[in-house]
C-alpha positions as CSV (number, residue, x, y, z in Angstrom):
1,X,0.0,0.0,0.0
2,X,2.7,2.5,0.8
3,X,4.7,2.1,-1.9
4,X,1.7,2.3,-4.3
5,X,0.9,5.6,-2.7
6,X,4.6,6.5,-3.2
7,X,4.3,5.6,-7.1
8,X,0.7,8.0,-6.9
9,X,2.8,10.6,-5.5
10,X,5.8,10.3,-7.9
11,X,3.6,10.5,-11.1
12,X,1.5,13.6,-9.4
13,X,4.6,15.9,-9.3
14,X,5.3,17.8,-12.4
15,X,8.9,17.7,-13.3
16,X,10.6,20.4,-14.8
17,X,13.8,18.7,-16.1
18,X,16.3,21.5,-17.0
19,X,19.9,21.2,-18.2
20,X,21.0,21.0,-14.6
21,X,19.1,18.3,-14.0
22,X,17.1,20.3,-11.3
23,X,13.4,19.2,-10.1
24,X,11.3,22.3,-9.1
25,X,9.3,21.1,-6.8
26,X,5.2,22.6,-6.6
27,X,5.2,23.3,-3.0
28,X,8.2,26.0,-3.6
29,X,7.7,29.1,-4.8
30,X,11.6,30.3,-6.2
31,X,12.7,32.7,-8.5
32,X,15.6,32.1,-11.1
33,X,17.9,34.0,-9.0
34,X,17.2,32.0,-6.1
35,X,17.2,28.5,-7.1
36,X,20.8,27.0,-5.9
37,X,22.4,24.7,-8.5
38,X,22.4,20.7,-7.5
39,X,26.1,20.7,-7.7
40,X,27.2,23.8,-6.0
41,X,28.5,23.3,-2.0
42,X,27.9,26.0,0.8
43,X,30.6,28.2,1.4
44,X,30.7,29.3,5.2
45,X,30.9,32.9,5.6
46,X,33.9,34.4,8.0
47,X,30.9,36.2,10.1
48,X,29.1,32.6,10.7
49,X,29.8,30.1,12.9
50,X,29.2,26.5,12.8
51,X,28.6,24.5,15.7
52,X,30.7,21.4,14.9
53,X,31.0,17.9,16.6
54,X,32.0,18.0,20.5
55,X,34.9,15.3,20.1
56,X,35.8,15.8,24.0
57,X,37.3,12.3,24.1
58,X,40.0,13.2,20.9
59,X,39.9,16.8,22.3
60,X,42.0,14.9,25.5
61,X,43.6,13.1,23.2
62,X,45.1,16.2,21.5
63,X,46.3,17.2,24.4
64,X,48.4,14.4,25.1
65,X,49.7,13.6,22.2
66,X,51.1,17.2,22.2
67,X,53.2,16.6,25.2
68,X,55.6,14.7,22.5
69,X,55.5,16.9,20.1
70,X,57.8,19.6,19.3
71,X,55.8,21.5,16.6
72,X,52.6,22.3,16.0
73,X,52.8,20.6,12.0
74,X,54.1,17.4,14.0
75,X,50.8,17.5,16.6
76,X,48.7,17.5,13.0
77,X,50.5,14.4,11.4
78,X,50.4,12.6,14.5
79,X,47.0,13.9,15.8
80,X,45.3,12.7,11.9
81,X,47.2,9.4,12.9
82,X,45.9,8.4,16.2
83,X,42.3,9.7,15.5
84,X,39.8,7.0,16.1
85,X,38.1,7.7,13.0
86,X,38.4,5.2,9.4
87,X,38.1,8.1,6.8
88,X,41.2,10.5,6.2
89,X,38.6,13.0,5.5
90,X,37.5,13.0,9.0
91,X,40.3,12.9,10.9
92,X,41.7,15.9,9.1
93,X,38.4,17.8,9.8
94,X,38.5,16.4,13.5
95,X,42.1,17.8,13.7
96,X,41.3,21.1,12.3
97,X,38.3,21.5,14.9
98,X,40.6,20.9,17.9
99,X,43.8,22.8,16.7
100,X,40.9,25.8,16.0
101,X,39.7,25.2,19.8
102,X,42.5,24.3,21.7
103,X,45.8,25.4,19.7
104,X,44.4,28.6,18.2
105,X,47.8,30.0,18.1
106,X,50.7,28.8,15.9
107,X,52.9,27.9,18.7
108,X,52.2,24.7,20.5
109,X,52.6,25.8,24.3
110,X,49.3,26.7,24.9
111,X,46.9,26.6,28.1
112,X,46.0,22.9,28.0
113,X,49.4,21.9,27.4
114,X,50.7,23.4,30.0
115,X,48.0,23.0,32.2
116,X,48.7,18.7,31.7
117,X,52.4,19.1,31.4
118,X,52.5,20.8,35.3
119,X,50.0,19.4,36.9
120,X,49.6,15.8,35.4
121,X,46.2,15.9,36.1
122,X,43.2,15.2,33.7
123,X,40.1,16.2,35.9
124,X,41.7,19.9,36.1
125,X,42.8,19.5,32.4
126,X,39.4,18.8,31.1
127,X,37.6,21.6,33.6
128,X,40.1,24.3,31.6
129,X,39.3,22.6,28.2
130,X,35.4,23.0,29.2
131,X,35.8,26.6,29.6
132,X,37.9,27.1,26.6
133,X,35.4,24.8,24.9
134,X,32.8,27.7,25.5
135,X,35.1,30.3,24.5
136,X,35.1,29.0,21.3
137,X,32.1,27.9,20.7
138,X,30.1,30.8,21.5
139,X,26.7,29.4,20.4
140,X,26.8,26.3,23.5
141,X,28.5,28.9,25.5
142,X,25.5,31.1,25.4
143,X,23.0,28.6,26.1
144,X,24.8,26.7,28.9
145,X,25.0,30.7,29.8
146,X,21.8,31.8,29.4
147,X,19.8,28.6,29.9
148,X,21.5,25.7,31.5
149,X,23.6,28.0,34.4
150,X,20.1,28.4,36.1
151,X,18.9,24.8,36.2
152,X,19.6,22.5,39.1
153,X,22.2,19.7,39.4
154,X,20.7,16.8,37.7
155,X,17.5,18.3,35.8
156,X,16.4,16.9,32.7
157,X,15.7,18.6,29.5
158,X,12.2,18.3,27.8
């Protein structure tokens, strides 16, 4: 039955095959200018932010694997190495996410290196990587700001 009504459905939308290939659809109302070509990708724009993946475990990680590294290109090669993800493609996006929040600067001494390297300790490491966390990531930092701060201990979320 469904997939009857799913054939009804396909025949009952007018196609508009163009020499993109593009389907405009009845329900929306675009004008040439606005219609986005199938193949063209989203470009972010330096104003907008993203919120990206959390990665707190590889974040640690990071971290570590910068206490025996010298430079911050060697932290990248070995950082896209020991990534628990199978794709490449992912690790180097993971690895660019974490330099971006936690090795901002070019030089490789920063906060939560230092912060592991003196103290050898990972429950003050990861309360200074929460707060840097927030820092850059000001979308979570607002909400856990402006909504979570007020909750109590051990609410849930609707």
């Amino acid at each position: 039955m469904i997939l009857s009504r799913a054939r009804h459905l396909e025949k009952s939308v007018p196609r508009n095959n163009d020499q993109n290939g593009q389907q405009l659809l009845p329900f929306l109302d675009q004008s040439s200018e606005q219609a986005i070509p199938a193949r063209v990708q989203t470009v972010k724009n330096r104003g907008k932010r993203y919120l990206q993946d959390i990665l707190w475990k590889e974040s640690l990680l990071a971290v570590r694997v910068s206490l025996d590294c010298q430079t911050v290109a060697e932290l990248i090669s070995r950082l896209q190495e020991k990534l628990p993800q199978n794709s490449l493609l992912t690790r180097r996006r993971n690895t660019s996410i974490i330099r971006g929040r936690f090795f901002p600067h070019n030089d490789l001494d920063q906060l939560p290196r230092q912060v592991l390297r003196a103290y050898d300790d990972e429950a003050l490491l990861a309360g200074v990587m929460r707060v840097l966390f927030l820092e850059a990531e000001p979308l979570v930092g607002k909400l856990v700001a402006d909504r979570l701060y007020e909750l109590p201990v051990g609410s849930a979320l609707p």
